[in-house]
C-alpha positions as CSV (number, residue, x, y, z in Angstrom):
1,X,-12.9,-20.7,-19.4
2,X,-13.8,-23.1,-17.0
3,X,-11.2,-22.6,-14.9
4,X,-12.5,-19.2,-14.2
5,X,-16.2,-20.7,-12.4
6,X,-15.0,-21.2,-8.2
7,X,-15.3,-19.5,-5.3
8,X,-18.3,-17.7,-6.6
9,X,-20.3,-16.6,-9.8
10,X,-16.7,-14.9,-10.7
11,X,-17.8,-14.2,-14.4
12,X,-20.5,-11.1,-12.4
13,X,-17.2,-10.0,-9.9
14,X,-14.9,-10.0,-13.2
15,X,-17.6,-7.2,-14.8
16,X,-16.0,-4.5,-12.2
17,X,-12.4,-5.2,-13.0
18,X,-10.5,-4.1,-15.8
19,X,-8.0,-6.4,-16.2
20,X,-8.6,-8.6,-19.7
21,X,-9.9,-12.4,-18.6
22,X,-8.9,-14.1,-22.6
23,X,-7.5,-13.8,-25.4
24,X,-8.2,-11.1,-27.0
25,X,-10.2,-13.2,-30.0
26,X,-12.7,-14.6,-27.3
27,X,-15.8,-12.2,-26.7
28,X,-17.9,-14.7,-24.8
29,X,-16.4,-15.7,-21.4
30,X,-18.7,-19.1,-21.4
31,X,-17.7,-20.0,-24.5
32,X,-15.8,-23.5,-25.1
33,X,-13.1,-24.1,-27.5
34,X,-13.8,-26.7,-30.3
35,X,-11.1,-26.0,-32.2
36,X,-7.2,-26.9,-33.0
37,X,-6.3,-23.1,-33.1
38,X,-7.3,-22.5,-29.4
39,X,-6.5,-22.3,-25.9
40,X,-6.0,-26.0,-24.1
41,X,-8.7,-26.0,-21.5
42,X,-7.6,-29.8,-19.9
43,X,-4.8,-32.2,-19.7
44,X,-7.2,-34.6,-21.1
45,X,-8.5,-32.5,-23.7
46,X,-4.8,-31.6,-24.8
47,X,-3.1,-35.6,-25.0
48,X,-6.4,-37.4,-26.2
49,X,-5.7,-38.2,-29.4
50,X,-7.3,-40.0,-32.5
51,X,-6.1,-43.5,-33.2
52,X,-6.6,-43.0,-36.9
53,X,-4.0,-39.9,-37.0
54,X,-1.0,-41.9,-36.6
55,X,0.2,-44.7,-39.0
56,X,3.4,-46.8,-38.9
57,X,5.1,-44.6,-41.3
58,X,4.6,-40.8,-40.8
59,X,2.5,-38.3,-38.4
60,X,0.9,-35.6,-39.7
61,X,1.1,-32.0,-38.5
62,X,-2.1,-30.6,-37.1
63,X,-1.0,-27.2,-36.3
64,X,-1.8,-25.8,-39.6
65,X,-3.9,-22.5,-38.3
66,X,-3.7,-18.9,-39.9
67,X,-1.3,-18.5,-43.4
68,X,1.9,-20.8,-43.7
69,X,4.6,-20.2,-40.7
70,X,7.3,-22.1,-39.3
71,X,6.9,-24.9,-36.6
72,X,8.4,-22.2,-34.0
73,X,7.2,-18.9,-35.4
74,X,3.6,-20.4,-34.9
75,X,4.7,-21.5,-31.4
76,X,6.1,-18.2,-30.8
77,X,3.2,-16.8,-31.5
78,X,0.8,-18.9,-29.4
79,X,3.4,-18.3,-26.6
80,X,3.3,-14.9,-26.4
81,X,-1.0,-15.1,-27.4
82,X,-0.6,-17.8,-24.1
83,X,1.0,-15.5,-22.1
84,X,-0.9,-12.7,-22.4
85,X,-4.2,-14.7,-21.4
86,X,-2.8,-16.7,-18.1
87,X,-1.4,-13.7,-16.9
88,X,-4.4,-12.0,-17.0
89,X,-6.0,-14.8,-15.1
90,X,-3.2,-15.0,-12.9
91,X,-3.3,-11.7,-12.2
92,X,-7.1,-12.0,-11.3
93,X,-7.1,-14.9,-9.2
94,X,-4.2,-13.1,-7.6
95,X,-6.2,-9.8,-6.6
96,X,-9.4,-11.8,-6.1
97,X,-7.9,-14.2,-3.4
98,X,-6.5,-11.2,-2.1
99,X,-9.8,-9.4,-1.7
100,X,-11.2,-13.1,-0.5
101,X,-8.8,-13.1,2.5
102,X,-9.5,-9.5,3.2
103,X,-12.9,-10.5,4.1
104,X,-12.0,-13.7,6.2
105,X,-9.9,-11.2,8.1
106,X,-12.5,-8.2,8.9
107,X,-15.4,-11.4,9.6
108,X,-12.1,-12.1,12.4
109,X,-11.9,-9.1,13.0
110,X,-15.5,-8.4,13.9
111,X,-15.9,-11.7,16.2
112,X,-12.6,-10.7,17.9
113,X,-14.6,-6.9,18.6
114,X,-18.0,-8.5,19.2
115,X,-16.0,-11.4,21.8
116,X,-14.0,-8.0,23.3
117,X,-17.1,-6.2,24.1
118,X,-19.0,-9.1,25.5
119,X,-16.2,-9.5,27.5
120,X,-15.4,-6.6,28.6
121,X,-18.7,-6.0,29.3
122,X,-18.6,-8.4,32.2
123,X,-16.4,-7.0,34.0
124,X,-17.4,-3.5,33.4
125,X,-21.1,-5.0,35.2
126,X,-19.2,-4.6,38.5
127,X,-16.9,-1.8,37.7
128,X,-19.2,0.7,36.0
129,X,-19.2,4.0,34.3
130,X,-15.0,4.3,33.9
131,X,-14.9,1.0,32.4
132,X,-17.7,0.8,30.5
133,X,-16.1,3.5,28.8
134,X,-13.1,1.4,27.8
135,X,-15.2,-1.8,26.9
136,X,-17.3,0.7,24.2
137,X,-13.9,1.4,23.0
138,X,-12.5,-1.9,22.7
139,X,-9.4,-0.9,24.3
140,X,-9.2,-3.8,26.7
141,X,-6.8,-6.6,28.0
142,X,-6.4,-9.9,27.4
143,X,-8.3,-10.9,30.3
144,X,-11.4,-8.5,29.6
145,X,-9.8,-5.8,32.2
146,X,-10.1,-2.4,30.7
147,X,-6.9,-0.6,29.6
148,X,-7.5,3.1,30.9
149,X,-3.5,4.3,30.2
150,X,-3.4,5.8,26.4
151,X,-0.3,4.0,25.0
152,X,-1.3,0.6,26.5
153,X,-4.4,1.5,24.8
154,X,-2.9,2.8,21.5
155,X,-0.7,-0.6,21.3
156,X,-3.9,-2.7,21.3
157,X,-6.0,-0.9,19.3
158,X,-3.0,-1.0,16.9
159,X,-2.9,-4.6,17.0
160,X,-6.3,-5.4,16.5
161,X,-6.3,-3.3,13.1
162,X,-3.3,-5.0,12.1
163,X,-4.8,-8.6,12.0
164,X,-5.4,-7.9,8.0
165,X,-3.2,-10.3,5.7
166,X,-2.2,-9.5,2.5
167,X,-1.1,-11.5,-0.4
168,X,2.2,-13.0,1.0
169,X,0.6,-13.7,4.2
170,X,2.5,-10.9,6.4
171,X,0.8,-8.9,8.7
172,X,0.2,-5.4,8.4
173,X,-2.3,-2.3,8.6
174,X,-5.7,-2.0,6.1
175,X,-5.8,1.1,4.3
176,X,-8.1,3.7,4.8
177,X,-10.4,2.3,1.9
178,X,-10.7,-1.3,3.5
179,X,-10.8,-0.1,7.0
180,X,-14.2,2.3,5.7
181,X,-15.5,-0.2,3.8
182,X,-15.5,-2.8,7.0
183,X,-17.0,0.3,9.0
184,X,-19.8,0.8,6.0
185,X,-20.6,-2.9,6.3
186,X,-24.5,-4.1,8.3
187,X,-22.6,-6.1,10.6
188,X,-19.5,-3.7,11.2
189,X,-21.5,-0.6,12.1
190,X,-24.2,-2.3,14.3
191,X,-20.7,-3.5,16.2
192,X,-19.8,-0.1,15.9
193,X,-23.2,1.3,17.6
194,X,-23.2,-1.1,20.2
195,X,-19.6,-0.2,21.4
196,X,-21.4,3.3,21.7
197,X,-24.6,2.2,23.8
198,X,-21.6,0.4,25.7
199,X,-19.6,4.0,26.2
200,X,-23.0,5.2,27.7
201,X,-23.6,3.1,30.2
202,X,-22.4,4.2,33.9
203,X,-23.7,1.4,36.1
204,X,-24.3,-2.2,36.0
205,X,-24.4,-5.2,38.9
206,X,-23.8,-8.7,38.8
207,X,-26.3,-10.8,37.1
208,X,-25.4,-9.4,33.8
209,X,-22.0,-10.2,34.7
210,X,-23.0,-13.5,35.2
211,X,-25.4,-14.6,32.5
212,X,-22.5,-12.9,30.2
213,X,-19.7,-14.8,31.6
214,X,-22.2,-18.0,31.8
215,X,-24.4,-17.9,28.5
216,X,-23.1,-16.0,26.0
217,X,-18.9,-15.9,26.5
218,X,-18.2,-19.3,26.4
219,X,-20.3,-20.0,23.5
220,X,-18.7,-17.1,21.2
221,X,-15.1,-17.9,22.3
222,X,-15.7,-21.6,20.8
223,X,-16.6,-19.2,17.9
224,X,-13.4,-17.4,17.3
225,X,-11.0,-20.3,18.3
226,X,-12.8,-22.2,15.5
227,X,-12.8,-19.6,13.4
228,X,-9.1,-18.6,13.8
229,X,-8.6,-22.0,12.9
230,X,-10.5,-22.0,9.7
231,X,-9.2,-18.9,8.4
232,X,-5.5,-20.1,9.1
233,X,-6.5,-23.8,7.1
234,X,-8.2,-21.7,4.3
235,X,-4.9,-19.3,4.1
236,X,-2.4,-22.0,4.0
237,X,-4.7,-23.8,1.4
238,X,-5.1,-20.8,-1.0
239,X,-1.6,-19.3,-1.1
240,X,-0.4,-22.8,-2.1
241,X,-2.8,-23.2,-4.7
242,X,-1.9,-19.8,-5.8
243,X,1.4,-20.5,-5.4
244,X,1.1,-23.9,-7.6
245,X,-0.4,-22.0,-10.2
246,X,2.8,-19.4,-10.5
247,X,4.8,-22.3,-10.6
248,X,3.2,-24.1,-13.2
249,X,3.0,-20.9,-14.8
250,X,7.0,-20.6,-14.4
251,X,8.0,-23.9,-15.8
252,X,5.8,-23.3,-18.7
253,X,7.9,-20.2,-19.3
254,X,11.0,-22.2,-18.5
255,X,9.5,-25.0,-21.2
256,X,9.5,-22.1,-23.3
257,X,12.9,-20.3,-23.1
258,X,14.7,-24.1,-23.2
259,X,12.4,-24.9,-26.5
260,X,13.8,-21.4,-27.7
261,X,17.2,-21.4,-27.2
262,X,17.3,-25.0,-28.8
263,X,16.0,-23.6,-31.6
264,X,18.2,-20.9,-31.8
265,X,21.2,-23.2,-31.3
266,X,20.4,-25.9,-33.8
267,X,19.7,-22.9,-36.5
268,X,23.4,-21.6,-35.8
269,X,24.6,-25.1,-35.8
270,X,23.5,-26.5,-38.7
271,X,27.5,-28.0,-39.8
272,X,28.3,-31.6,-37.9
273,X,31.4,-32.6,-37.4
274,X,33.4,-35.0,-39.2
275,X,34.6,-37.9,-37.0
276,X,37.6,-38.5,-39.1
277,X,38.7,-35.2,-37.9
278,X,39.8,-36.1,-34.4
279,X,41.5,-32.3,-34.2
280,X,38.2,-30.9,-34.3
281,X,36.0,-30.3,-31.4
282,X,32.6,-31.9,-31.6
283,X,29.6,-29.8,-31.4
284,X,26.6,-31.6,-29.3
285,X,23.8,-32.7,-31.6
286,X,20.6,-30.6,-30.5
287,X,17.2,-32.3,-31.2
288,X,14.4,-29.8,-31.2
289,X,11.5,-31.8,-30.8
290,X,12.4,-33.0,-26.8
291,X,12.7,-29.3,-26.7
292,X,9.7,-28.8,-28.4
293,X,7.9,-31.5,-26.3
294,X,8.6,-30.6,-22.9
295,X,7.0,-27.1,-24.0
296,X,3.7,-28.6,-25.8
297,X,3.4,-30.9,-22.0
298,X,4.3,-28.3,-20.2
299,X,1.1,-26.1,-21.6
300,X,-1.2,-28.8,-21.6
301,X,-0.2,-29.5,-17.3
302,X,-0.1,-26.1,-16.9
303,X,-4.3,-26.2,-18.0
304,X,-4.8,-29.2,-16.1
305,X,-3.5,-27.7,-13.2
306,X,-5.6,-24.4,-13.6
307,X,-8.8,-27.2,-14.2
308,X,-7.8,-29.1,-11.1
309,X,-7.4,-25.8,-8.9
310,X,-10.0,-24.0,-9.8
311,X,-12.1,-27.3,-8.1
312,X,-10.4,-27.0,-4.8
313,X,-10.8,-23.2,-4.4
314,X,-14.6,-23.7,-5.3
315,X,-14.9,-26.4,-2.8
316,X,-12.5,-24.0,-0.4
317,X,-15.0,-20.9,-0.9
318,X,-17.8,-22.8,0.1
319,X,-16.9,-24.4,2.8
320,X,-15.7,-20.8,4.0
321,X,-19.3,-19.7,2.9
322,X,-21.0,-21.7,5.2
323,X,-18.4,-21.0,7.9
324,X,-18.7,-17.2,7.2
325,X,-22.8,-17.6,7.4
326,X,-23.1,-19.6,10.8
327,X,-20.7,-17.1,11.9
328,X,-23.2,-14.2,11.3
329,X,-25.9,-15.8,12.5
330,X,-24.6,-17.1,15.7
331,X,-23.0,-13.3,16.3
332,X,-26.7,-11.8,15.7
333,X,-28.0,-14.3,18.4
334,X,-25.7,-13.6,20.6
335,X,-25.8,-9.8,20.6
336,X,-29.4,-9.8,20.4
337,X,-29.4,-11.9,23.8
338,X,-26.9,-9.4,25.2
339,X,-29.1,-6.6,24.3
340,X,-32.2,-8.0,25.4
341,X,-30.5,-8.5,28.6
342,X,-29.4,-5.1,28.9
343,X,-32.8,-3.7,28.3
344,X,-34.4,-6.3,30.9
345,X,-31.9,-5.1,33.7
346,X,-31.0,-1.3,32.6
347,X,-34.6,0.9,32.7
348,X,-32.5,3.7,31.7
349,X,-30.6,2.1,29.1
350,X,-30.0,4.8,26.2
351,X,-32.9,5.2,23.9
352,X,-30.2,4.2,21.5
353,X,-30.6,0.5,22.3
354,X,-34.2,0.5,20.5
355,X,-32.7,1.2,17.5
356,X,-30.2,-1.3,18.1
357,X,-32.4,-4.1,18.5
358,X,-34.1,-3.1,15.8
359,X,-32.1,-3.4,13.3
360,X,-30.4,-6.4,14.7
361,X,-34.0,-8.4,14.7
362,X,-34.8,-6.6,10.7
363,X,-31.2,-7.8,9.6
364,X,-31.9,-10.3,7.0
365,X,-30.2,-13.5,7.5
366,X,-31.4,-15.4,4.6
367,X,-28.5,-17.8,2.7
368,X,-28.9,-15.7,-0.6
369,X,-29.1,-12.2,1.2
370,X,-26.1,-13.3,3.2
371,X,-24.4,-14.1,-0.3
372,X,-24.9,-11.0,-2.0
373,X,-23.3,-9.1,0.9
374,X,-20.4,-11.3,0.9
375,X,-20.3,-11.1,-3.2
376,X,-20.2,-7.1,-3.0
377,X,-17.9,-7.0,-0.3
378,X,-15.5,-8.9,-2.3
379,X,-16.4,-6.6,-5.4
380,X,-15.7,-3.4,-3.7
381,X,-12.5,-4.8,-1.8
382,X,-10.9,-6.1,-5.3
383,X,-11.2,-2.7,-6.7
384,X,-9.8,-0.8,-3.4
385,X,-6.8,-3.6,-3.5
386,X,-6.6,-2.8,-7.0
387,X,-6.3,0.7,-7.1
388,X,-4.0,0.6,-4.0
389,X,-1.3,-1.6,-5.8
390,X,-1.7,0.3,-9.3
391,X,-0.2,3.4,-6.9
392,X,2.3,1.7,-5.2
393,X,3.6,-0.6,-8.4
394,X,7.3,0.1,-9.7
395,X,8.3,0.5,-13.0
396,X,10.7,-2.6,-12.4
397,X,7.0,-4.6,-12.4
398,X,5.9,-4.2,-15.6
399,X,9.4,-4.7,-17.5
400,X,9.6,-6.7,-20.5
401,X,11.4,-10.1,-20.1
402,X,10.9,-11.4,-22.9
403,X,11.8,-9.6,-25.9
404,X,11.4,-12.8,-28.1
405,X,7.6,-13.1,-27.9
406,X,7.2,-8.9,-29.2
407,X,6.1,-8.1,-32.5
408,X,4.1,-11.2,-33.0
409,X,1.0,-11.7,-35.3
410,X,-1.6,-12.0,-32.0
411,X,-4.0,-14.9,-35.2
412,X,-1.1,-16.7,-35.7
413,X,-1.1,-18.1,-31.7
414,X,-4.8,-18.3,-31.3
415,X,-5.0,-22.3,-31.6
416,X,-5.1,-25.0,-29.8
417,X,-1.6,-27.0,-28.9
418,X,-1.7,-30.2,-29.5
419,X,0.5,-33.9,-28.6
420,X,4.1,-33.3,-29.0
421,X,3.4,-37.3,-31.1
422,X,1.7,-34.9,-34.1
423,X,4.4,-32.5,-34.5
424,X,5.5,-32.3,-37.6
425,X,9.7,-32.1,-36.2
426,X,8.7,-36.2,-35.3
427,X,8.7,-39.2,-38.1
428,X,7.9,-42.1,-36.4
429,X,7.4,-43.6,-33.2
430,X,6.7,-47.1,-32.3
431,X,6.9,-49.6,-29.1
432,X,9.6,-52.0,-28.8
433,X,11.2,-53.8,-26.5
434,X,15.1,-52.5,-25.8
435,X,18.1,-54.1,-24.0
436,X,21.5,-53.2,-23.1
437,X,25.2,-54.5,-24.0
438,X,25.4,-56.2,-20.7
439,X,25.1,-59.8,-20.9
440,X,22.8,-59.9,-18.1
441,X,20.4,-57.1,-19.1
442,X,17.1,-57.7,-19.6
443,X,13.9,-56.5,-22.3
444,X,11.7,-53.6,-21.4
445,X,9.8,-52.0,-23.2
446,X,10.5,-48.7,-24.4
447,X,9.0,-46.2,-26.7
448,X,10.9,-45.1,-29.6
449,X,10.6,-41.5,-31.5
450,X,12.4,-40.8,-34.9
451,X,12.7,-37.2,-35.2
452,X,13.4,-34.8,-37.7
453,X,16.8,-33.6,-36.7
454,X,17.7,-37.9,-37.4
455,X,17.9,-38.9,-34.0
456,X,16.6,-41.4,-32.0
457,X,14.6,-41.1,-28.6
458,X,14.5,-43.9,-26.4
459,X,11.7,-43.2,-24.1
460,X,11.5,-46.2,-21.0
461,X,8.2,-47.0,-20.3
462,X,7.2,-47.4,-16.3
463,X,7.6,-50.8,-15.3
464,X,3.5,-51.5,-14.5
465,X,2.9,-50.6,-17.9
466,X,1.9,-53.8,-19.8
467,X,2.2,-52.8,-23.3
468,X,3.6,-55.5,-26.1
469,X,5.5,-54.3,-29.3
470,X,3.7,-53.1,-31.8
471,X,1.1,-51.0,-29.1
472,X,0.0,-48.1,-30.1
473,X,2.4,-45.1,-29.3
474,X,-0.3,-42.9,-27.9
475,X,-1.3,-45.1,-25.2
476,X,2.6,-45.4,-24.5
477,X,3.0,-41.8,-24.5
478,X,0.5,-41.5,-22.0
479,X,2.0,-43.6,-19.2
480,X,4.8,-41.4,-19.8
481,X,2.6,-38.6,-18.2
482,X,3.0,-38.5,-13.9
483,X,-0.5,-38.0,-12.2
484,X,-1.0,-34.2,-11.3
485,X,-1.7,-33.5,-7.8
486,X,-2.3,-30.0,-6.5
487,X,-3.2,-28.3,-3.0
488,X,-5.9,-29.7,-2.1
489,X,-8.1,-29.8,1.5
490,X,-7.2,-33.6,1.8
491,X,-3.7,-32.5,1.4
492,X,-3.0,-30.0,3.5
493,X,-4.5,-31.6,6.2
494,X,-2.6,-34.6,5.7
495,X,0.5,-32.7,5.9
496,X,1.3,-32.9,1.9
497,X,4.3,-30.4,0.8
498,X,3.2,-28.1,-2.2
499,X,4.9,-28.0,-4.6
500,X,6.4,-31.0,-5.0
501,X,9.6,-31.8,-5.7
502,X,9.3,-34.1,-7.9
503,X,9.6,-32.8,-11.4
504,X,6.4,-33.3,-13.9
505,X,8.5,-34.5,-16.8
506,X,11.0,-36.7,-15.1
507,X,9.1,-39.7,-17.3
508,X,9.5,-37.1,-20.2
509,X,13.4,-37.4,-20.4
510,X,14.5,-39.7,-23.0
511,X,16.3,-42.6,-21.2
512,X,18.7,-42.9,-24.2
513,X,19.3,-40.4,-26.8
514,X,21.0,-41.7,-30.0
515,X,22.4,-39.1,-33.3
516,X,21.4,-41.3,-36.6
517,X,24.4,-39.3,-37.8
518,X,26.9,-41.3,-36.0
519,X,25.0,-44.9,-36.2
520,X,25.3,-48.0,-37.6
521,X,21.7,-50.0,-37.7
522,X,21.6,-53.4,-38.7
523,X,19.1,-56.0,-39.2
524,X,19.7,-59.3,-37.3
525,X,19.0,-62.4,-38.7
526,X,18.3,-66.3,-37.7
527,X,17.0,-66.8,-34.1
528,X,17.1,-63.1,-33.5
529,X,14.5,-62.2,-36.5
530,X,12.8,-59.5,-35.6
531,X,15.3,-57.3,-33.9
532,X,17.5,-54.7,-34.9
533,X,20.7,-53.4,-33.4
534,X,22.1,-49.7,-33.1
535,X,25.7,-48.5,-32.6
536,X,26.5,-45.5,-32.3
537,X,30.4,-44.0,-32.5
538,X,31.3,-40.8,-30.4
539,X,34.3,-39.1,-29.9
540,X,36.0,-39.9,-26.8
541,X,35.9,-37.2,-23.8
542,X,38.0,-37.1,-20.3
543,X,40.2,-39.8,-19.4
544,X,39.0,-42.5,-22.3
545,X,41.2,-40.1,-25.1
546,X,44.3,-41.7,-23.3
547,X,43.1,-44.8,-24.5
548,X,40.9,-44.5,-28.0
549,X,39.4,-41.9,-29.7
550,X,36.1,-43.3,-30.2
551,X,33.8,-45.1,-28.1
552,X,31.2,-47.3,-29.0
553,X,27.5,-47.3,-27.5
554,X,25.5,-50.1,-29.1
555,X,21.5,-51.3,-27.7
556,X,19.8,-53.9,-29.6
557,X,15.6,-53.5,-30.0
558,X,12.7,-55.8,-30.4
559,X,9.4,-55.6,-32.6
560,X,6.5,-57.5,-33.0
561,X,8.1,-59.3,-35.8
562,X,10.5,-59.5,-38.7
563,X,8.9,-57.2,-41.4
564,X,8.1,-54.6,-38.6
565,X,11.7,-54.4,-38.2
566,X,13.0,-54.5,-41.2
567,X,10.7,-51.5,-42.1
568,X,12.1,-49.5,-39.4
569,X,15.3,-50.3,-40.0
570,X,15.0,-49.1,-43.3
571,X,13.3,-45.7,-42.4
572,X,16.3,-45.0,-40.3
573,X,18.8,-45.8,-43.1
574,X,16.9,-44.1,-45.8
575,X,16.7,-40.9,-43.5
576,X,20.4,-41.2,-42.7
577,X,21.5,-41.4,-46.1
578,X,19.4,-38.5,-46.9
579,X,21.1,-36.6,-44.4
């Protein structure tokens, strides 16, 4: 649940929306999991794991929650328990940011009206009662000129509602509900009042024109450019985290439909070939824990990445906070100088204006007033975004694509997934040092996984890691895990592309795969004590048949010393001969 505290006390805005936040065993939204059989709330959380678990011989399952289940009917289950939960919060982030950019819009939109009538205004000083007209109305040019024909003026009113960006970033036209709420709003509909005094006014001269166009124009121009600006960072920065997140999201599901279909396939495929039968096509051995371990990984980035996100869009929020309440404040000093003006110069300025001042000088500006007002704004926006989309969804939306994860026992998921090095498909893992057939080739060291299904996964460690054989396999297994890095203000500044294209698990594939099934491992001996040697024999494919029927794959493996190996060596031959 901490991914859910950014932008702003979300747990009060989340009250008002009726979309489900958790799972549907968690009743206390500031409650932290301590437990296996729970959500993951952080990569670090999810791969930490205790020394004393792991021994030289055996791991020990730790996904033991709820009555007894199969390996993948109790990941089945957590998926589609998983699922449920992150879309929810997707889904909410979603409408949220939506209702987020909303407001950034209508604050644009209300400097661009506020910078339009000022502007206006000047000119109308020395062209009087027709223009004034026009400026009250906001229908003017580019250059301040008032715009007096009614499709020029049609076409800029209809730009200047149409300024509003919605969740993919196009342009297009608030509904009715936003385009009341804005008008409801203490800023809006002083705006609003003031384009009426503006409407009323028949005659001016020039020193308002000029302590308009001298004192107050210039100064709320800077305003707008900069906060055009901000609003086009803060846009670019939220869809991509956004965006980050639905891809994370996505490969998790990805993770899940490979680990899946493995499954399936090594359940159908449970006969291996004979390689004395060369007539015989060979089936591909599957192994189920890489499967299985690119899916556990890809839940545990998938939290890390909501973790690291939700940071950036609470440090994105505030900075747009502060933004949003200079904004305000400058705008307030700026129309109350223009109003003050007017009353100095016009004696018969509407008795309107009064009123106008008024409230401008009773407007409360402090920070935590100011907050509030932007925390209901976003509130009521939400909902109207909300109940606009729930009209104008298609059945095609809500269509279930994944058949697999129906019918599930919702208790059975509700844990906590752990290390892929604890499942109970792996039997042993250990660090070694591994080299090639080639004469020339070289040691480097290498983690090593046993599995289940009697293979053998050669995982290559990164060439700055400075582990030894014998280190312990977690701490391996960790510098097998890429650093996450997601949208961030740093980055999009710097130009960064989101997402990356570099794959999370690229250091997750197994550099060399070996089937225990098809192996010979033997023991060396003499000035070689302490290493071990596997060849494996496949069934030739493409051109080699013209020349063999078999080919030969061989690597040779060192330990931190002779009995190590020879114990090793034994598990894999006692497994094989099980098998």
């Amino acid at each position: 649940d901490k991914i859910w505290i950014w932008m702003l006390d979300w747990s009060t805005l989340y009250q008002d929306i009726n979309a489900p936040q958790t799972m549907d065993s968690v009743e206390d939204e500031g409650e932290y999991y301590d437990h296996d059989d729970e959500l993951p709330t952080s990569i670090t959380a999810d791969l930490r794991m205790d020394p004393g678990a792991v021994d030289d011989t055996s791991f020990s399952p730790v996904l033991e929650a709820g009555p007894p289940a199969s390996s993948h009917d109790k990941l089945r289950a957590y998926e589609a328990k998983r699922r449920g939960a992150y879309e929810s919060k997707l889904m909410s982030s979603s409408l949220y940011w939506q209702a987020f950019r909303t407001l950034m819009h209508d604050s644009l939109l209300e400097t661009q009206k506020a910078e339009s009538l000022l502007r206006g205004w000047t000119h109308a000083s020395e062209t009087y009662g027709a223009a004034m007209r026009c400026v009250g109305a906001f229908s003017v040019d580019e250059r301040g000129a008032p715009v007096t024909d009614e499709r020029k003026r049609k076409k800029i009113l209809d730009q200047l509602y149409t300024t509003h960006g919605g969740s993919d970033g196009s342009s297009r036209a608030q509904s009715d509900a936003l385009l009341a709420i804005a008008e409801e709003e203490t800023c809006g509909s002083i705006i609003d009042r003031l384009s009426d005094s503006a409407m009323s006014i028949s005659e001016n001269y020039h020193g308002v024109a000029k302590f308009l166009s001298l004192d107050i124009l210039p100064e709320l121009s800077s305003l707008l450019n900069h906060l055009k600006s901000e609003i086009v960072f803060v846009e670019k920065l939220g869809d991509s985290i956004l965006k980050e997140l639905e891809s994370a999201e996505q490969v998790v599901c990805k993770s899940w439909d490979s680990y899946n279909s493995t499954v399936m396939a090594a359940a159908a495929n449970d006969e291996i070939p004979n390689l004395a039968d060369a007539e015989e096509e060979e089936k591909e051995p599957l192994d189920v824990w890489v499967a299985e371990m690119r899916y556990r990984m890809a839940v545990a980035f998938l939290s890390s990445v909501w973790e690291k996100c939700s940071t950036e869009l609470s440090k994105l929020f505030l900075s747009m906070k502060d933004t949003e309440c200079t904004r305000r404040s400058q705008l307030k000093d700026f129309m109350i100088k223009a109003t003050e003006m007017q009353d100095e110069l016009w004696q018969r300025l509407p008795s309107s204006i009064e009123t106008i001042q008024k409230e401008l000088n009773e407007w409360p500006m402090d920070r935590n007033r100011v907050e509030n007002d932007v925390q209901a704004s976003i509130r009521e926006r939400a909902q109207a975004i909300q109940i606009e989309e729930a009209e104008h969804k298609k059945p095609s939306d809500v269509a279930d694509t994944n058949p697999e994860l129906s019918s599930v026992n919702d208790r059975e998921g509700n844990f906590e997934l752990s290390s892929p090095l604890v499942s109970d498909l792996l039997r042993k893992a250990k660090v070694v040092e591994k080299r090639g057939a080639m004469m020339m080739s070289g040691w480097k060291s290498a983690l090593v996984i046993f599995t289940k299904d009697s293979f053998l996964q050669v995982f290559e460690l990164p060439a700055n890691c400075k582990l030894q054989p014998g280190s312990a396999p977690e701490v391996a297994f960790q510098n097998l895990i890429p650093p996450i890095v997601v949208p961030s203000m740093d980055g999009v500044k710097s130009g960064v592309k989101f997402p990356s294209s570099r794959y999370w698990f690229d250091n997750l594939v197994p550099a060399e795969s070996f089937s225990l099934r098809n192996c010979e491992v033997s023991l060396k001996e003499g000035k070689d004590r302490g290493q071990f040697e596997i060849v494996e024999t496949s069934t030739s494919s493409g051109a080699s048949k013209m020349f063999t029927n078999t080919t030969k794959r061989k690597l040779t493996f060192r330990t931190a010393g002779y009995e190590d190996a020879m114990n090793f060596v034994n598990t894999l031959n006692q497994s094989k001969a099980k098998k």
